[in-house]
C-alpha positions in Angstrom: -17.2 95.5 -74.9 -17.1 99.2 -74.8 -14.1 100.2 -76.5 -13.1 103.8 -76.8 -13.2 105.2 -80.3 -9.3 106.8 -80.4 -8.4 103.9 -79.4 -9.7 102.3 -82.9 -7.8 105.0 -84.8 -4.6 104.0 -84.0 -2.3 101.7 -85.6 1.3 100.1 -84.8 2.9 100.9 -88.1 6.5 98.6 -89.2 8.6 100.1 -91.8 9.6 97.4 -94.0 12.5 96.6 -96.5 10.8 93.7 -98.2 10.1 91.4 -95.6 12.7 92.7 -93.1 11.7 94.9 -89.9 13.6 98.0 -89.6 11.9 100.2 -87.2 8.3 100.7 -85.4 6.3 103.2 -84.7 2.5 104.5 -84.5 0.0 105.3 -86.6 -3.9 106.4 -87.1 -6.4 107.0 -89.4 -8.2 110.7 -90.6 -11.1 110.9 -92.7 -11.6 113.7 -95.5 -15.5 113.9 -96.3 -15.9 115.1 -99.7 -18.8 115.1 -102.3 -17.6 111.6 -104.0 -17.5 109.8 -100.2 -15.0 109.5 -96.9 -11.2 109.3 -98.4 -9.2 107.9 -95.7 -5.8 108.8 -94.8 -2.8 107.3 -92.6 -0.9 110.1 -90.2 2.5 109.3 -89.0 6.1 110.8 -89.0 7.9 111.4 -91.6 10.7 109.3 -90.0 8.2 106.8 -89.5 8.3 105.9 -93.6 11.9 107.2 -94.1 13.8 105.9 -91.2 15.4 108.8 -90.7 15.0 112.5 -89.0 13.8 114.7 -91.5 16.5 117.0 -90.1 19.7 114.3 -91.2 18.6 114.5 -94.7 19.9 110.9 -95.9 18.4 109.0 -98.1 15.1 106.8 -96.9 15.5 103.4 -96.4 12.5 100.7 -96.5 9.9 100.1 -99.7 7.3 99.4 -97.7 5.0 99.4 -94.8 2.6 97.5 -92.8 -0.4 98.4 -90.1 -4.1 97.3 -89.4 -7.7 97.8 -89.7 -10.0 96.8 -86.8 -13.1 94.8 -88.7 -15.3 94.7 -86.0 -16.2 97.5 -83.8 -17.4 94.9 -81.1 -15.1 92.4 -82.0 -11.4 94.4 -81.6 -9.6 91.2 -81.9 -10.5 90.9 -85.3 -8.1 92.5 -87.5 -7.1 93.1 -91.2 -3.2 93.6 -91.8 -2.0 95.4 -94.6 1.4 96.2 -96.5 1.6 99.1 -98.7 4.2 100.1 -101.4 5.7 103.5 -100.3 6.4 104.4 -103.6 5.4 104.3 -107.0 6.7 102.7 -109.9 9.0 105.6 -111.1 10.0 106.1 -107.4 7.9 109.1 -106.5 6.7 108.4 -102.7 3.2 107.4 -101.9 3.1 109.9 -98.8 2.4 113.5 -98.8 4.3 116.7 -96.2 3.4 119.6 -95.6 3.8 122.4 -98.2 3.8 125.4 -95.2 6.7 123.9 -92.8 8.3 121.1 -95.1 10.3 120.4 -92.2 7.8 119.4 -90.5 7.5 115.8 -89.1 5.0 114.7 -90.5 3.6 112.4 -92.9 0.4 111.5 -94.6 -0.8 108.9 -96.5 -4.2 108.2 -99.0 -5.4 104.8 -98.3 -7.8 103.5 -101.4 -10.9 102.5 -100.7 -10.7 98.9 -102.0 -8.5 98.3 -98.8 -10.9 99.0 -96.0 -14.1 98.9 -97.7 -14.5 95.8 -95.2 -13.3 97.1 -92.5 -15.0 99.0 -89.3 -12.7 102.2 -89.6 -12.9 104.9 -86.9 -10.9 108.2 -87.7 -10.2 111.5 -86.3 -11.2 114.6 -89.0 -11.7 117.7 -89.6 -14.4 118.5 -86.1 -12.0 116.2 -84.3 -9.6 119.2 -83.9 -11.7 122.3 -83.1 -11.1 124.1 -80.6 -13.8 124.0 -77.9 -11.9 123.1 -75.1 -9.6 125.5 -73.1 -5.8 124.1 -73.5 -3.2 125.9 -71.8 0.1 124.6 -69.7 -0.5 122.1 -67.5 -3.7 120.6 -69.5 -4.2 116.5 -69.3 -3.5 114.9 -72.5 -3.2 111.8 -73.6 -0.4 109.6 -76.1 -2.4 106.9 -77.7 0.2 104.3 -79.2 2.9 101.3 -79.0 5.7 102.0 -76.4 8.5 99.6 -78.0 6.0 97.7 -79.7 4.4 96.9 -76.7 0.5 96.9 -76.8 -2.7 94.6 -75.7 -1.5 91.9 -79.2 -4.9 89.8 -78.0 -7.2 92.2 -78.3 -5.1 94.8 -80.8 -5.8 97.7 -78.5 -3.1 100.6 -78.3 -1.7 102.1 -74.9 -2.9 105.3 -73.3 -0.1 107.5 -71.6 -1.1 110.4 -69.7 0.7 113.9 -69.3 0.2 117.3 -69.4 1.3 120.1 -71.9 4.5 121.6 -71.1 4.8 125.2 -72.9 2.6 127.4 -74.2 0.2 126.1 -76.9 -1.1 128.7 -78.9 3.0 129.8 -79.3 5.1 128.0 -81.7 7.3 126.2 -79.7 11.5 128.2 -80.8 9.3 129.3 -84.4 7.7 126.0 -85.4 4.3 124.8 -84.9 4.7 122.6 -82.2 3.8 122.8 -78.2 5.5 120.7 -75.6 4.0 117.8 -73.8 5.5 116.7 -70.5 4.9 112.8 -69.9 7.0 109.6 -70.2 6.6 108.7 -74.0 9.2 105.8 -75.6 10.5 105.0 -78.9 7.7 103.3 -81.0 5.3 106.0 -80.4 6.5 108.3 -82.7 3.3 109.2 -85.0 0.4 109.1 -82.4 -2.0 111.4 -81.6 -2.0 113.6 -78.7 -5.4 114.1 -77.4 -6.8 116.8 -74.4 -9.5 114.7 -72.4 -11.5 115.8 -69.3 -14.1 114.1 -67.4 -16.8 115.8 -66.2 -16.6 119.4 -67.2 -14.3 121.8 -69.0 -12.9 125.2 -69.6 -14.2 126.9 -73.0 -12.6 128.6 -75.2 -14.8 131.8 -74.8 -13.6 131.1 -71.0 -17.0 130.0 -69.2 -17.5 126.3 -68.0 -19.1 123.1 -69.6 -20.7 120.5 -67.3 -19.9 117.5 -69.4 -21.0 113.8 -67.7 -19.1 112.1 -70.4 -15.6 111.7 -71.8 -14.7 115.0 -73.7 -11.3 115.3 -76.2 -9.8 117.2 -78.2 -7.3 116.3 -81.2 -4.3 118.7 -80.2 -1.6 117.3 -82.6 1.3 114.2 -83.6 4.3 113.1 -80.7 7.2 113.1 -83.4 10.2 113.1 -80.9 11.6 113.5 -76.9 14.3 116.2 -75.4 17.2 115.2 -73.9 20.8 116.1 -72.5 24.2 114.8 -72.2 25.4 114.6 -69.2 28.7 112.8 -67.5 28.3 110.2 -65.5 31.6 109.6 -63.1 32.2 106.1 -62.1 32.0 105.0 -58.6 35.5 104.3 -58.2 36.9 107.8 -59.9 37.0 111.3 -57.8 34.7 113.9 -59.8 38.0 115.4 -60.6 39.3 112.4 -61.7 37.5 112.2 -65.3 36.8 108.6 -65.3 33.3 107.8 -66.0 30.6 107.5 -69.0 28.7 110.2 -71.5 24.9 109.6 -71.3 21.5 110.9 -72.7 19.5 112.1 -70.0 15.9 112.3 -70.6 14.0 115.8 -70.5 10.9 114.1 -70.4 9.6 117.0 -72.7 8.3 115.9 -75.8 7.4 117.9 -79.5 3.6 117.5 -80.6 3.1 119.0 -84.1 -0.1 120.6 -84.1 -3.0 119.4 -85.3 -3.8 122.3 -88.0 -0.6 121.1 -89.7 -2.4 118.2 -90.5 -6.0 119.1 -91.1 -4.3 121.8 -93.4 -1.8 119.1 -95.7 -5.4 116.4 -95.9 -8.5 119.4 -96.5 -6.3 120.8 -98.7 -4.8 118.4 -101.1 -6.0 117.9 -104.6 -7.0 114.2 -104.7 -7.6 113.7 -108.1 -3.9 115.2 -108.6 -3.1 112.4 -105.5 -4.6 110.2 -107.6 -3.4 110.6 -110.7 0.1 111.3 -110.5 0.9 109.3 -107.3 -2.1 106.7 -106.9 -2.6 105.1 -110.3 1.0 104.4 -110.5 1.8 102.4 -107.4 3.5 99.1 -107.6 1.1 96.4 -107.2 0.4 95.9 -103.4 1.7 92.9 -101.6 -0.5 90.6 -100.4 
């Protein structure tokens, strides 16, 4: 079975309160190469472990979470599931933000070794997000994740939604580094990767042309949330003068992506043994 890599990255992620559900999102896998070996890392939203928009600042709710491993790169069926404290004994939280936009939404999280040191892991990293393709308006991407928890459960395989960026993506989308992406993206994807693919061929970066037979991409960033409006909906049997009828959301179909340096910066950046000591070595005993 030839199963795309990205599609082995990604995770459907649950926030937990004990053993009750309260929301779902998405979830995948970067790995940090350092001197001592691979350190793997879980990128979602922030709102993905708090429950909340960063930008309501309430207080999170949940202690836990849960996702998967694939074990078998030939086998995808085969998975490992996993439920992870979110915070530590004295309360500090197991996940990480970023230190140049805090209000960023975005969320990272060390995994320890011990947890998928059986597993087949495939991760995006660091060369996963260079630039080498050409991305401007209009470029196909793809959302790799669970629309409302929907997903291939026989063989744990993620959905692939196609769309194209929307604005401008070397501008900070109204000053924060984020680009637009135009496609028909649901609640439960929040925290999956947004990749640029092209078949074929692409446009450089230096501006020449790349005859590619294979399947190139490019990791441009994390789908966090969607745009919408209110509008007024006036009932059938009211005039439009009349005022009778319904509020709704009406959506934009536009889409923020936080970009992908945001989160190569907060994981090649961070002080592990720090991670490790302060955060790590104080978690509450993990669940089985």
């Amino acid at each position: 079975m030839n199963i795309e890599p990205i599609s082995f990255c990604t995770t459907p992620m649950y926030l937990l309160n004990d053993d009750q559900e309260l929301m779902q999102g998405t979830g995948f896998f970067y790995i940090r190469k350092t001197k001592a070996g691979n350190v793997l890392f879980l990128v979602t939203n922030l709102h993905v472990v708090t429950g909340s928009d960063p930008e309501d600042k309430v207080a999170p709710v949940g202690n836990k979470i849960e996702f998967y491993f694939h074990r078998s790169p030939t086998n995808p069926r085969d998975v490992k599931r996993w439920r992870m404290p979110l915070y530590t004994q004295c309360g500090m939280s197991r996940w990480i933000t970023s230190d140049t936009f805090p209000d960023s939404d975005v969320a990272v999280i060390l995994i320890p070794g011990e947890v998928w040191k059986d597993c087949h892991v495939t991760a995006l990293d660091v060369g996963s997000a260079e630039p080498f393709m050409k991305v401007r308006p209009t470029t196909q991407v793809a959302l790799v994740g669970y629309p409302h928890g929907f997903y291939d459960q026989t063989n744990s395989l993620p959905i692939w939604k196609s769309g194209a960026v929307a604005s401008e993506p070397e501008a900070d989308f109204n000053g924060k580094p984020l680009f637009l992406v135009d496609a028909a993206v649901f609640r439960g994807m929040s925290g999956c990767p947004v990749i640029a693919y092209a078949h074929g061929g692409y446009e450089t970066t230096q501006g020449g042309y790349t005859a590619s037979p294979g399947f190139a991409t490019q990791f441009l960033g994390i789908f966090s949330s969607f745009h919408t409006r209110r509008q007024f909906l006036h009932l059938a049997t009211g005039s439009p003068d009349s005022g009778i009828g319904v509020n709704q959301e009406v959506s934009l179909e536009l889409n923020n992506v936080w970009k992908a340096h945001l989160i190569v910066d907060m994981i090649e950046n961070l002080d592990i043994e720090k991670y490790c000591r302060e955060i790590l070595c104080k978690c509450r005993p993990i669940p089985q």
